[in-house]
N, C-alpha and C positions, 0 to 999 in steps of 0.2 A: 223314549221308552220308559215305563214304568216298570218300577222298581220294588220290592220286596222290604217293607217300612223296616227300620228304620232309616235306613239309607235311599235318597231318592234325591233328585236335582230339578232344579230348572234353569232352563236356557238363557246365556246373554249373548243379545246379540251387537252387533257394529264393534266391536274393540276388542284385542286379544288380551287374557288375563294370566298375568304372569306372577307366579310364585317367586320365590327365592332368593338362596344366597348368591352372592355373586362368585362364580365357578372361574378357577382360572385355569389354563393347559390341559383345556378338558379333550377329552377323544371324541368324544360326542357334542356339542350344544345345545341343552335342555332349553325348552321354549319353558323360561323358569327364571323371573329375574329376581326382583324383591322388592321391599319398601324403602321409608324415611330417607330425608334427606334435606334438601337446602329450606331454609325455614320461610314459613310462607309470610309475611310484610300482615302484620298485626295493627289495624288502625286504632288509631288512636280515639275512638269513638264506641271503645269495648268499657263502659260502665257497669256497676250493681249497686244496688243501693243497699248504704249500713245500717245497723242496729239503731241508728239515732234518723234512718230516711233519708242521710244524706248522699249522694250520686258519690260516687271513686271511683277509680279506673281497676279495669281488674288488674291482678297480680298472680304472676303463674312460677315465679321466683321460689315460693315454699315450696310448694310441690317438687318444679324441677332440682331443689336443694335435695328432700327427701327421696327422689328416686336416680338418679343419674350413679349414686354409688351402688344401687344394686342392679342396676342394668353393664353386660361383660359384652365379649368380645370373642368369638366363638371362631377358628380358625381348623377346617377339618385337612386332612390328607386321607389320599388313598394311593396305592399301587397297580394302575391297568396293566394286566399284562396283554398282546396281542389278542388272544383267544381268547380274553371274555369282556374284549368290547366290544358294544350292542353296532357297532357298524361292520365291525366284521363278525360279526352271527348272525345279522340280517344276508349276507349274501348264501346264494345257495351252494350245496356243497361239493359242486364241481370247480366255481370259482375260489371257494376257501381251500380246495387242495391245490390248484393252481400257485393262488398266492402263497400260503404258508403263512409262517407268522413272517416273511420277508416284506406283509403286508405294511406292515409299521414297525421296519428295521430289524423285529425281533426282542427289542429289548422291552424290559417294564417302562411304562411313563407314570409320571405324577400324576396326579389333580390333585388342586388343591381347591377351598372353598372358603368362605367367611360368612357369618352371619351375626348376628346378635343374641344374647338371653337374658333369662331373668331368675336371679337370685329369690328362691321364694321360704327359707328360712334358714336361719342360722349354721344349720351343718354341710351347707353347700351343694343344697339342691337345685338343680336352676332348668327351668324350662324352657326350650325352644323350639326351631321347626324339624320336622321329621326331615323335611327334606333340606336340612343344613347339615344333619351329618348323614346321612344317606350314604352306605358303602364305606365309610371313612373306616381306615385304619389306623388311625391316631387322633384326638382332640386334643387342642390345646384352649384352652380359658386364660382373658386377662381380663381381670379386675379394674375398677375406673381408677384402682391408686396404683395399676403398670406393675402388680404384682402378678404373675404367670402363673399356670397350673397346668397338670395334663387331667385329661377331665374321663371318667369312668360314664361308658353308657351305659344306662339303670333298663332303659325302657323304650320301646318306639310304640307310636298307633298312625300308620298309614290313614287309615278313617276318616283322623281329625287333622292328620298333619303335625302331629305333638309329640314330642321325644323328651324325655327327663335324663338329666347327668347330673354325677354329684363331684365337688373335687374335694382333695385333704384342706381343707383349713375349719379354722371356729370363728365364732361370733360377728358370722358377715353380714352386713346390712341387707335386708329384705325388705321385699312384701307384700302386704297383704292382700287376699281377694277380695273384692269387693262383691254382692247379690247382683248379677249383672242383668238382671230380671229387673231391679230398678234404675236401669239406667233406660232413660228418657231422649227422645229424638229429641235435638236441639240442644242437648247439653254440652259443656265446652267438655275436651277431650285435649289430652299431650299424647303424644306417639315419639318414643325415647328408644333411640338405636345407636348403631354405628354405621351410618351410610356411608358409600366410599372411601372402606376402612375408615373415616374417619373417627375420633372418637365423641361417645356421647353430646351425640345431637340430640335437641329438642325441639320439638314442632309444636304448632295448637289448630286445634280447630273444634269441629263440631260431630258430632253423632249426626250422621247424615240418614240414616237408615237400621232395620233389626230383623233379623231373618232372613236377610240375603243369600241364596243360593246359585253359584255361577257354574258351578258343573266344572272344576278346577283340578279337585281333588282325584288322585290317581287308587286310591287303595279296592280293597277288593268292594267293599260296600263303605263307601264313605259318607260322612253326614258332614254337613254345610248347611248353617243357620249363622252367618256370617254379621258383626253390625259391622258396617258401614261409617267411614268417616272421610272428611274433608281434608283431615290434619297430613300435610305431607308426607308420604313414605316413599322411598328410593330402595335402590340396590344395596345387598349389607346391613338391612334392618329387619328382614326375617326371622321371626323370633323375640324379637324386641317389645316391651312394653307399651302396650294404649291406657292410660290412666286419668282416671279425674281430678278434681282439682285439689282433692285432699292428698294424690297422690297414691290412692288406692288401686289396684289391679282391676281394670275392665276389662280386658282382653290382651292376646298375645297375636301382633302384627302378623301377617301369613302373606296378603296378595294385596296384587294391586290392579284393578282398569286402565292399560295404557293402548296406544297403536305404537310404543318407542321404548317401554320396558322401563322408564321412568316417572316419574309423578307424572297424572294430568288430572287430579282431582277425585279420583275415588280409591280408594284403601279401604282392605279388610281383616279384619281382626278375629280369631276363633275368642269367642264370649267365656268370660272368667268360668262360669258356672260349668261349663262342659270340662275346660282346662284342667277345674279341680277335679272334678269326677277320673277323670282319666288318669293325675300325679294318685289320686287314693289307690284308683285301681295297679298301677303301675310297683305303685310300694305295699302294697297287701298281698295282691297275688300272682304279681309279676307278668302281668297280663291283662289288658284292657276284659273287662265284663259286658257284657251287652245282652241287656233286654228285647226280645223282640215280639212283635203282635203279630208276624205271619199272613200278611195283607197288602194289597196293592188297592192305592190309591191315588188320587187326582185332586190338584184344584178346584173347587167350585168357584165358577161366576156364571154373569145371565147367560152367556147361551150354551153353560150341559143342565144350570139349574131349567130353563126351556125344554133341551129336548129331552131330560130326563124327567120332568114334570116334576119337580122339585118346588118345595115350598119356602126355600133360602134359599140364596144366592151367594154365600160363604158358608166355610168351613172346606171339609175333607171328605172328599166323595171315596167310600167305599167299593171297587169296582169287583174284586174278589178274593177268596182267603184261603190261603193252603190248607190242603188236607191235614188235619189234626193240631190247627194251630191254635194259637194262645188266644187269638181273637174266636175264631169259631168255637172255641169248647166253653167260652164265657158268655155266648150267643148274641154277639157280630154280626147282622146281615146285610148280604150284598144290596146297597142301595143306601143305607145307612151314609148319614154326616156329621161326621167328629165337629163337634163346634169348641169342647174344652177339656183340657186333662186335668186332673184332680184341683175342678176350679179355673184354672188359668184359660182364656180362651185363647184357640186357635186356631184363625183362619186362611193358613197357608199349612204346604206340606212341606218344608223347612223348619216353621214354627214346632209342625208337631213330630218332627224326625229330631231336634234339639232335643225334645221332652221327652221323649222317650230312651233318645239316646244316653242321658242322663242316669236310666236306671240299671238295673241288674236283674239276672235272673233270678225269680221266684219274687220278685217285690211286685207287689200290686199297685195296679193306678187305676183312676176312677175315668171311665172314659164318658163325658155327657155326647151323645148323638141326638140326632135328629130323625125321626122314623116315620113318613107318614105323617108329618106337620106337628105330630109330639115331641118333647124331651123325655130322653132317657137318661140313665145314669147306671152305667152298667161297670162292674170291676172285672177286671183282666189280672191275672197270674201270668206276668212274664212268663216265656221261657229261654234257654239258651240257643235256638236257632238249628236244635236237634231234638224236638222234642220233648224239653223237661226243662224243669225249674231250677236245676243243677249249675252253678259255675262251672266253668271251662276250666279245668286244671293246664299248667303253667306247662306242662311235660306235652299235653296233648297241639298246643300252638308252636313249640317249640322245633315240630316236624316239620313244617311248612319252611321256618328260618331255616334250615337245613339245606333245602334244597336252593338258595338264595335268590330268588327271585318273587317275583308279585304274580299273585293268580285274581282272574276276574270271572264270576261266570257270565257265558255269551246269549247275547242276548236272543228272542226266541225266532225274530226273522234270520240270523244268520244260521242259526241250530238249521232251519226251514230250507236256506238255500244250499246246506251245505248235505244238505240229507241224512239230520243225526237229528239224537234225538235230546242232545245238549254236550255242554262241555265245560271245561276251566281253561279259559288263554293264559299264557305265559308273557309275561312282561319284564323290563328290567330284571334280565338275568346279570349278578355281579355277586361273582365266587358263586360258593358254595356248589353242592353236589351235579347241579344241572351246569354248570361252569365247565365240565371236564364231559360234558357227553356233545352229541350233536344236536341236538337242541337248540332252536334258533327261538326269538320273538319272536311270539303270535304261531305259536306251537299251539292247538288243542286238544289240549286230554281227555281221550272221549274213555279209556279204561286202565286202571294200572291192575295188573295180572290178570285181563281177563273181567273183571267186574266194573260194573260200569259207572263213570264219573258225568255227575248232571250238577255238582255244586262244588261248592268251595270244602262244606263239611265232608261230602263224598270223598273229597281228595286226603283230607285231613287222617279219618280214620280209614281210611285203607292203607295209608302209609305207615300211619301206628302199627297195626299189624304185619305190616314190613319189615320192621326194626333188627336188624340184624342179620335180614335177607335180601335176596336181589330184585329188583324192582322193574320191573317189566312197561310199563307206559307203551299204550297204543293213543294214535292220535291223526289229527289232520292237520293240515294248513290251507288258509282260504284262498289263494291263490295259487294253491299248487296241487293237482291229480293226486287219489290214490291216500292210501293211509300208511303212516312210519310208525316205527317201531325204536325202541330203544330198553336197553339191560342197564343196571346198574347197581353196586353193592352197594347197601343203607346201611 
């Protein structure tokens, strides 16, 4: 299905792709494992040649010196109670009053989780995956010198999979980003974690790939332009550092390619360049920023550049653009193929959902297309994905957290078989307001009070104007006749 840019995926197929930390005394089991791990046998036939032309073996000793102290140890808990876990919400509500919470004894259970982070300056900021503390009621952070912390969460973005925490200390070893724009297929690459709680592993390999998009990501419009590498990742390194050999930040380890949920040779890492964009946005306005063009788009190769009679056979096929969007009022037209953005080319839809993803509302970028066998070079005005060039204030996102759970909008054959005429699914309900009503996963909000809900931002500000009153949600389920209702004070 084609997606609404910035956010847009493509398919992998033969192998299932598993995120995460490793989860223990879960109620559920998230098809979610993680990276790094046992180090992969480095031949002895890894040479570069020195200043003087002479051959030496490489050495990954400075680096791993320089990063292994600011690589931690990220250890979440939470409190399931009965009633808001996702297996007993999925059942319907004859069998949930049947069982009662007698379902699972009645009492609270644990989870608990692990993952990895990364110290990225001095006052104890440190980035990792969204989904290592996901739901957590507590973090704890340990330092590679086994000093403990309880760790504050600053920030999350479902999108990218990226959450920032910061803990009380000073003068901790970090660091730096590196322009992950130059970082080259074939360059060597470390991936520095905590696999199987272990502590501070180090692996090496290669930048296997840039732009990878595997359809992973759970948020409501998520972006994946993934690079790719070789370098060992297991279970317990979620979160964890991918760096060069300077020891520089390339990316922040997320997934992995396995059929066993452990290494088998591909690992994915969310690219520095995005990482930063998101810590800037997360400590400026306490909320991820996102630029969008208002456009669905496609791949091009030879055969839609064939049957769409196309005179390229890459870039980005423009297939159509929402009413009043950021693309069509800088004149975007349907047919059009994005070949590069402010310069930089790109010939996948990964490539140019990273770049875009990158900006903010109201920032311009230079879109060159392809039109009719000319180049263009046309400038686009973000907008925020309502219409204007305005950031998203931090009060207006902070509705959705309220309600605790993840919203997706459906896509348009299900809208088609279900006889609506859109909606927002309900996912990953844990706590929060929709915690306490009947609300199961895979709830679709087709209206709350009456007014009708076709997107993410629909849901957004209707609720806004909620605030303080009760909340009405009409909706459906795909498998189940008939439409529910549900009240609720906000």
């Amino acid at each position: 299905m084609k997606k609404f840019l910035p956010y847009l995926g493509v398919t992998v197929l033969g192998s299932a792709i598993t995120l995460g930390a490793a989860n223990y005394l879960r109620e559920e089991p998230k098809e979610i494992i993680v990276e790094s791990g046992q180090s992969m046998p480095v031949q002895g036939a890894l040479y570069s040649v020195n200043e003087k032309g002479n051959l030496e073996a490489f050495d990954f000793t400075d680096a791993a010196e320089k990063v292994t102290p600011a690589v931690v140890h990220i250890r979440s808990t939470a409190q399931i109670t009965p009633g808001s876990n996702p297996q007993y919400r999925r059942l319907p509500d004859p069998f949930r009053d049947f069982f009662g919470d007698d379902l699972y004894g009645g009492q609270p259970r644990k989870r608990e989780g692990t993952g990895s982070g990364v110290i990225i300056n001095s006052e104890g900021y440190i980035v990792t995956n969204n989904h290592v503390v996901e739901g957590a009621d507590e973090l704890e952070v340990t330092l590679n010198d086994n000093r403990v912390f309880k760790a504050k969460l600053i920030g999350t973005d479902p999108n990218t999979d990226l959450a920032l925490l910061q803990v009380k200390a000073e003068d901790l070893p970090h660091l730096s980003f590196v322009n992950s724009d130059d970082v080259k297929v074939g360059e060597w690459v470390m991936a520095v974690g905590n696999p199987f709680n272990l502590n501070s592993t180090v692996t090496a390999g290669i930048v296997s790939a840039k732009g990878r998009s595997i359809r992973i990501l759970q948020g409501s419009s998520p972006i994946e332009s993934f690079i790719q590498t070789d370098a060992a990742i297991n279970p317990g390194n979620s979160g964890g550092a991918l760096v060069n050999l300077e020891g520089d930040l390339v990316g922040i380890n997320t997934a992995i390619a396995s059929n066993t949920g452990s290494y088998t040779g591909y690992g994915f890492a969310v690219p520095s360049n995005l990482v930063n964009k998101v810590v800037e946005d997360l400590l400026n306005y306490g909320t991820v920023q996102r630029g969008y063009l208002g456009i669905m788009i496609s791949d091009v190769n030879s055969a839609i550049a064939e049957d769409e009679d196309l005179d390229i056979n890459r870039g980005i096929l423009v297939d159509s653009l929402m009413s009043g969007s950021a693309a069509r009022e800088a004149g975007i037209e349907v047919g059009d193929v994005i070949v590069a953005v402010d310069g930089n080319t790109v010939n996948t839809v990964p490539e140019l959902q990273e770049r875009i993803g990158r900006r903010r509302p109201g920032d311009k970028v230079n879109l060159t297309v392809n039109r009719d066998g000319s180049q263009n070079d046309i400038e686009v005005v973000l907008n925020n994905g309502e219409g204007d060039p305005e950031v998203v204030k931090l009060e207006e996102r902070k509705v959705l957290a309220r309600l605790g759970a993840e919203f997706e909008e459906i896509p348009e054959g299900l809208a088609n078989a279900l006889d609506i005429e859109g909606g927002v699914m309900v996912s990953n309900i844990e706590g929060g307001a929709l915690s306490r009503t009947s609300v199961q996963e895979g709830f679709i909000i087709t209206e709350v009070n009456d007014k009708p809900v076709k997107t993410v931002e629909d849901l957004e500000q209707l609720l806004n104007e909620r605030k303080g009153k009760t909340v009405t949600l009409t909706g459906v389920y795909e498998n189940y006749p008939g439409k529910y209702y549900v009240a609720f004070g906000f």
